[in-house]
N, C-alpha and C positions, 0 to 999 in steps of 0.2 A: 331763822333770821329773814327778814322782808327781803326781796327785791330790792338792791342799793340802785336807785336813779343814778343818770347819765348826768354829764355837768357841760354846761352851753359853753362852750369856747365862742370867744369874741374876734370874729374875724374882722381885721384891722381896714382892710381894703373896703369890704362891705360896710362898715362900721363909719367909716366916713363918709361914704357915697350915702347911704341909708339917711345922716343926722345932719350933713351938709351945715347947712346956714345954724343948725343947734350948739353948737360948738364956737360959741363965740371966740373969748378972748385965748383958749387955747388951741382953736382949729385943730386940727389933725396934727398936730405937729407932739400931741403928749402919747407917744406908742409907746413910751415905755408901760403905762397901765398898760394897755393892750396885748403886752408883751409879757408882760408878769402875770394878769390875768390868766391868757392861754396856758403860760408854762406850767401854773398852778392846777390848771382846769385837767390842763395834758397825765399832768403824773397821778389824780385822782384818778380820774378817767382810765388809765391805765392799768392801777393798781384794780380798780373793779373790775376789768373785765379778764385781768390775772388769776381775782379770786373766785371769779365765778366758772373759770376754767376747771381751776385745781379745786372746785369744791362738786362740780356736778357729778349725780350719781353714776358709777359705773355700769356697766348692763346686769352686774351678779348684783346691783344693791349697792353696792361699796357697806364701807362703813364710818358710823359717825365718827369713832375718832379720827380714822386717816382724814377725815374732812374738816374735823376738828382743827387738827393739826395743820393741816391746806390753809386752811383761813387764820390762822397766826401766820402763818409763812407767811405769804400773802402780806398781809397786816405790815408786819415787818418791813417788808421790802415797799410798800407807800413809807414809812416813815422814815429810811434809807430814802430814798428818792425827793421826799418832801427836806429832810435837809442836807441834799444839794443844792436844792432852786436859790439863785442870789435875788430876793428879791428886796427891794430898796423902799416900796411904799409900807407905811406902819401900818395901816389899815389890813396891808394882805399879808405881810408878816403876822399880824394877831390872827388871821385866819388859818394860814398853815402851821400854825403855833397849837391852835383851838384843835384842826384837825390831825394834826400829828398826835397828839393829848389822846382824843377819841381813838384813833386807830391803835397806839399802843394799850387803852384801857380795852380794845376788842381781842389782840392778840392774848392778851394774858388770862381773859376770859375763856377764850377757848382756849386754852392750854392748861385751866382750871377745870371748865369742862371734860375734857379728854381724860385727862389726871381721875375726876369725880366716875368717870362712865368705866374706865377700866377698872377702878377697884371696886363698882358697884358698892358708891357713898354716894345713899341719898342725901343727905344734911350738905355735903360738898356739892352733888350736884345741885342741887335748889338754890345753892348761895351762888355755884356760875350762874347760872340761868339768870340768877334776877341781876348778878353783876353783869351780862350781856346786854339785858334787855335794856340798861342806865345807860350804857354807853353808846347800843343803835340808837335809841330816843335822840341821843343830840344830833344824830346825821342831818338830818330834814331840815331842823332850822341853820343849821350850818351850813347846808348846801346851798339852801338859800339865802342866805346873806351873801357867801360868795356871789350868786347869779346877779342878786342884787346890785352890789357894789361893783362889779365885773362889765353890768351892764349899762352904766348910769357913766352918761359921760364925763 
């Protein structure tokens, strides 16, 4: 799996001093984006640097399924965390909606893969593999929409 990128949290204080006079009829006064954004940015953010913990190789090697296995847990616990956030805008509700989707289609993947790698089934493992690779693909454009929309006052 690729290096999952970091996600820009919108710092609210910066964000207004930075856009100043940009921010017309709503001035600084709409934190709630700002606040929603961050939250959402936070538990992504979070959740990657959980899995990149629980998945790096041990000094013996480790093994793919324990890591396997690591990155569904992982997975899991962003989507446990993604619906806690109360978030009130539809725009980032569709986002953590899109990404909670993706992260559960990542956990069951590796947990297909692991499945596939223990009993030594290639047919299982080739159909994880390409079902992992469906579900990374949509990270990138997803992250950036969030950054996008996150970022745009």
């Amino acid at each position: 799996m690729a290096e999952r990128r970091r996600h820009t949290a919108v710092p609210g204080a910066l964000l207004c001093f930075a856009l100043g006079a940009g921010l017309t009829a709503s001035g600084c006064g709409d934190q709630k984006k700002i606040k929603e954004c961050n939250a959402l940015i936070g538990v992504i953010n979070a959740g990657v640097e959980k899995v990149q913990k629980g998945t790096a190789a041990s000094p013996d090697g480790g093994t793919p399924v324990s890591e396997l296995r690591a990155l569904a847990d992982g997975m899991d616990v962003v989507v446990k965390d993604t619906e806690k956030l109360e978030l009130s805008l539809g725009e980032l509700k569709q986002f953590a909606q899109d990404y909670k989707a993706m992260t559960t289609e990542i956990a069951a993947a590796a947990r297909e893969l692991a499945i596939a790698v223990d009993a030594v089934d290639m047919e299982k493992l080739s159909a994880g593999q390409a079902r992992m690779e469906a579900a990374v693909k949509r990270e990138d454009p997803l992250v950036d929409s969030i950054n996008k929309f996150c970022q745009t006052p």
